[in-house]
C-alpha atoms as one frame of an Amber mdcrd trajectory, in Angstrom:
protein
  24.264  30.090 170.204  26.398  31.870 167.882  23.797  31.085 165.030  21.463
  32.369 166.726  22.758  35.616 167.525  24.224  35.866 164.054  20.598  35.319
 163.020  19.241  38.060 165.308  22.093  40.209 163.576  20.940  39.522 160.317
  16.775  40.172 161.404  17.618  43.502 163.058  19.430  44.787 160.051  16.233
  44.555 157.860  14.327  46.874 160.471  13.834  49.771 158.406  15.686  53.244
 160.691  12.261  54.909 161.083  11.089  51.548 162.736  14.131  50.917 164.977
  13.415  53.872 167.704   9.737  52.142 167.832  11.120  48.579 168.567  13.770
  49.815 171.278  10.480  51.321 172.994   8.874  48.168 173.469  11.979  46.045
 174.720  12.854  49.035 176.690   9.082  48.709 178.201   9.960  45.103 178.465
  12.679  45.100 180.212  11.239  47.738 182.543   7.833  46.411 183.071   7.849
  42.647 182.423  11.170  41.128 183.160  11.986  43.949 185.618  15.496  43.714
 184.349  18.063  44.931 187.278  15.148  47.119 188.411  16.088  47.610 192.209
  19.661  48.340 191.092  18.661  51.027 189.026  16.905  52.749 191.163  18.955
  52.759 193.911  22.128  54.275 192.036  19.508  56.588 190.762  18.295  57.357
 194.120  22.418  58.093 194.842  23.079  59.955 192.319  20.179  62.232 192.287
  18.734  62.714 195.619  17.790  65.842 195.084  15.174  64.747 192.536  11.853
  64.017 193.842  10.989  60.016 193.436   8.273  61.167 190.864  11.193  62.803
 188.632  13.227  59.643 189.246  10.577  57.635 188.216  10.510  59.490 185.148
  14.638  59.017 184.557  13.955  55.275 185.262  11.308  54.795 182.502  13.830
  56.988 179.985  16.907  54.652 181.104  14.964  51.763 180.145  13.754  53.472
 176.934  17.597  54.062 176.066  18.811  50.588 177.027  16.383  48.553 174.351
  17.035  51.116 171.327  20.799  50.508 172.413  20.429  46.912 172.222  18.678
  46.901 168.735  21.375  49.180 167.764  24.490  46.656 168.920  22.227  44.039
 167.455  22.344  46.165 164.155  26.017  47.231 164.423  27.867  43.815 162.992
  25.738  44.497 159.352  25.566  47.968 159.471  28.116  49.682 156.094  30.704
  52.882 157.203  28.529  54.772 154.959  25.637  53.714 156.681  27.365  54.596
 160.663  28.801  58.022 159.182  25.534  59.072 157.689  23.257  58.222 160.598
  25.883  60.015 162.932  27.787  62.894 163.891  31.166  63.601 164.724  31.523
  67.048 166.670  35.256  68.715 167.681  36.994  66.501 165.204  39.524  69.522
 165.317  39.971  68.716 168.646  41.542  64.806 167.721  43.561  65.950 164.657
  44.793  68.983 166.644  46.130  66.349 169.317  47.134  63.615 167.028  49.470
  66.119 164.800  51.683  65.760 168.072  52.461  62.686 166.617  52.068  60.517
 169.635  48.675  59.292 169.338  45.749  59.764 171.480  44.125  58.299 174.201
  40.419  58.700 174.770  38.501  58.731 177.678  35.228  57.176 177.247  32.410
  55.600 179.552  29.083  53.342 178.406  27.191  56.822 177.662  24.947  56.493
 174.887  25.804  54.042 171.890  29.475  54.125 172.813  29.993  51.095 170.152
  28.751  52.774 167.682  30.796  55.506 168.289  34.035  54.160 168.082  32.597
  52.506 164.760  31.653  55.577 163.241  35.089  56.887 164.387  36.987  54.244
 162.505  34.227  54.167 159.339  35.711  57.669 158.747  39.207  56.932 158.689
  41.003  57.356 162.097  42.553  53.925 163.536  40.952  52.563 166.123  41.282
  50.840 169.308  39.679  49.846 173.001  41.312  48.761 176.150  38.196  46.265
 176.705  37.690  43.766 179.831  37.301  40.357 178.650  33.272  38.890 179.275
  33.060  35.985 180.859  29.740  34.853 179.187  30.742  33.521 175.544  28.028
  34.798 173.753  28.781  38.358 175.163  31.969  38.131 174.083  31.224  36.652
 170.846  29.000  39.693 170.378  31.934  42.201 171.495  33.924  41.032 168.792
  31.845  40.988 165.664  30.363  44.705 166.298  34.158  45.580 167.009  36.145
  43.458 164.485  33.154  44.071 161.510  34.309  47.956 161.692  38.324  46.878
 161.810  38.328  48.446 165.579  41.047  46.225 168.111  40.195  45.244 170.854
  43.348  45.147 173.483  42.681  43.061 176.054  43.603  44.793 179.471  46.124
  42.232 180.556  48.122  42.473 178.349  47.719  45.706 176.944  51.052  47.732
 176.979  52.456  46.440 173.523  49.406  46.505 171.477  48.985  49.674 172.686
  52.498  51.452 171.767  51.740  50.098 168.108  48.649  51.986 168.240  50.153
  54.979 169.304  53.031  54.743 166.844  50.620  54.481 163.985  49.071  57.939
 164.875  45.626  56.213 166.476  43.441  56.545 168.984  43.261  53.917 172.210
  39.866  53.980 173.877  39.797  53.904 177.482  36.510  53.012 179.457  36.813
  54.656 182.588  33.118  53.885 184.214  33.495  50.238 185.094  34.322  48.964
 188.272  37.789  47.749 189.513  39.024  44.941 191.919  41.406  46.727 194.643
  44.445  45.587 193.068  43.733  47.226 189.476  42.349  50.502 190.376  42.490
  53.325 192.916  39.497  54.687 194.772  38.018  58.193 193.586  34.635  59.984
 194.063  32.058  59.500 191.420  28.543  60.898 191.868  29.568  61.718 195.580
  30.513  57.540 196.758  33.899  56.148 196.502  34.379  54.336 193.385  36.943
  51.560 192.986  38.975  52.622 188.953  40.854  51.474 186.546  44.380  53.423
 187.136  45.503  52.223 183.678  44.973  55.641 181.650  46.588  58.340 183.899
  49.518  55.688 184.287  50.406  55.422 180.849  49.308  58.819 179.853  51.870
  59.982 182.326  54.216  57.499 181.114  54.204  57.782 177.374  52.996  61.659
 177.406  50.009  60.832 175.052  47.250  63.675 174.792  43.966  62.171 176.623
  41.105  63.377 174.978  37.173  63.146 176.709  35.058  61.384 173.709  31.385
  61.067 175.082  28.315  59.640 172.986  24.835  60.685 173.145  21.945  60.365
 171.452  20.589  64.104 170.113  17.250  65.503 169.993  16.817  64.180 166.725
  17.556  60.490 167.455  21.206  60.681 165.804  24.252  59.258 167.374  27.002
  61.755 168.012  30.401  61.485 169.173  32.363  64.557 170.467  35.054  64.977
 171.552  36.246  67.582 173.844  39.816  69.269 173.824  42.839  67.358 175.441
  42.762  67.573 178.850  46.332  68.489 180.481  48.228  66.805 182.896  48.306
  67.823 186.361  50.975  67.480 188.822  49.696  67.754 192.674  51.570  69.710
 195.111  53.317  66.269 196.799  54.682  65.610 193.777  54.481  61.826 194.458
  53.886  59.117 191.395  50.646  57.220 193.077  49.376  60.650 194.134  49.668
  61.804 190.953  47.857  59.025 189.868  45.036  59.024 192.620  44.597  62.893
 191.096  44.264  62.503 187.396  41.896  59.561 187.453  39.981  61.372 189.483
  40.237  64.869 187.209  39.118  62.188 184.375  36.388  60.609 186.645  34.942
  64.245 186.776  34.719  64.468 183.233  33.146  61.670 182.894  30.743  62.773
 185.385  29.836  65.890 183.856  29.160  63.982 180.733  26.985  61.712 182.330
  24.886  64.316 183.812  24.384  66.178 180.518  22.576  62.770 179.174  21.954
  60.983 182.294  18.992  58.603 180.531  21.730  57.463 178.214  24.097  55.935
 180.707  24.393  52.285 182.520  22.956  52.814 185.516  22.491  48.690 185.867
  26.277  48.124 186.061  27.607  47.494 189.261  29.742  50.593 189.435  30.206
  51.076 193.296  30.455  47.356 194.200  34.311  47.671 195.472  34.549  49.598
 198.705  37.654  49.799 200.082  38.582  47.790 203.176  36.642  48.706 206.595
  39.424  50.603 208.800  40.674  48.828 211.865  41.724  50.304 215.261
């Protein structure tokens, strides 16, 4: 399998950038039409998220989603062969003042990210122009996913930290002066996250960024791709956002609060490019436990 997907890396590398957009059409239209790829899923977080579009403007979201998801795969499939030269010409990076303003604190930053847009490529383009890079990732249990994972990270020098056991390979990071990525959008068992609102339903997340931000007193940083008007990847990234102390004053409160400040951000994000998101993962599949009399 691995020869095979090393082949599909090479194939999709000689697509020429004017043809790429073209091709991601017609797997999107694949995906959406043919295989019906996590269809009913789809729409149904769609129809949560947005009920107060009408199912004709859903429709249209739907067909956009799908557009987005097969240019992002060609994209991933390019990512392993593509040069720095190549990622930081073919994409933008806006509030960079923002990062170097937080890491000339000298503590390193962490930055909260979600799967908006080509969110691989971003962190590659982030590391192609000279920052250190890293992302708190979950491990895949399919190997070929994995196997995937790695080479578009490793082939741009970004580490991957593996979430359980994180905390050391983390503190290196952040006493080298670089940046930890933190995905915030994917869903958590009960015993690794805390439940906040997200696109008005509980969401079960991962508590892991407002614990050690409070812990270590790192700037945390909102870094959201999207895909622009023009077809060009862009990465910005908005200024640090402050800790917040609630009124109780109480450590798991605290944490409950700032994941859920974060959560928002995210949010907003997501609803600025809300075709570019992955509306097929499984985001609200924890609930917490039914309450008992």
């Amino acid at each position: 399998m691995r020869r095979i997907m090393e082949f599909l890396f090479w194939l999709s590398s000689l697509l020429p950038w004017r043809a790429v957009a073209a091709v991601g059409k017609v797997i999107g239209f694949l995906l959406h039409r043919v295989i019906r790829f996590r269809r009913r899923r789809i729409r149904r977080h769609l129809q949560w998220a947005f009920p107060e579009l009408s199912r004709r403007e859903r429709g249209r979201l739907l067909r956009k989603v799908y557009n987005h998801f097969g240019l992002l795969l060609l994209e991933m499939l390019r990512l392993p062969r593509q040069s720095n030269h190549d990622l930081c010409a073919n994409s933008d990076l806006v509030g960079e003042e923002n990062l170097r303003a937080a890491l000339s604190k000298n503590r390193g930053v962490f930055l909260l990210a979600g799967h908006l847009g080509n969110w691989e490529a971003a962190l590659a383009s982030l590391a192609a122009r000279g920052y250190k890079v890293a992302a708190v990732t979950k491990e895949i249990t399919h190997g070929t996913g994995q196997y995937v994972a790695d080479r578009m990270r490793k082939s741009h020098g970004i580490l991957a930290i593996h979430r359980h056991q994180a905390i050391r390979p983390i503190r290196k990071m952040l006493r080298q002066g670089g940046c930890v990525a933190f995905v915030l959008d994917q869903n958590a068992t009960r015993s690794q996250g805390v439940f906040v609102n997200f696109f008005g339903r509980r969401a079960c997340t991962m508590s892991g960024l407002a614990v050690l931000a409070r812990r270590y007193q790192v700037p945390v940083l909102p870094g959201f791709s999207y895909r622009d008007s023009r077809g060009r990847n862009c990465l910005r990234i908005l200024p640090e956002v402050p800790w917040q102390e609630p009124p109780e004053g109480e450590t798991n409160a605290a944490i409950r609060h700032n994941t859920q400040l974060y959560t928002n951000i995210l949010e907003q994000g997501i609803r600025e490019h809300p075709e570019q998101w992955l509306w097929m993962h499984g985001r609200w599949r924890t609930q917490p436990k039914p309450e008992t009399n």
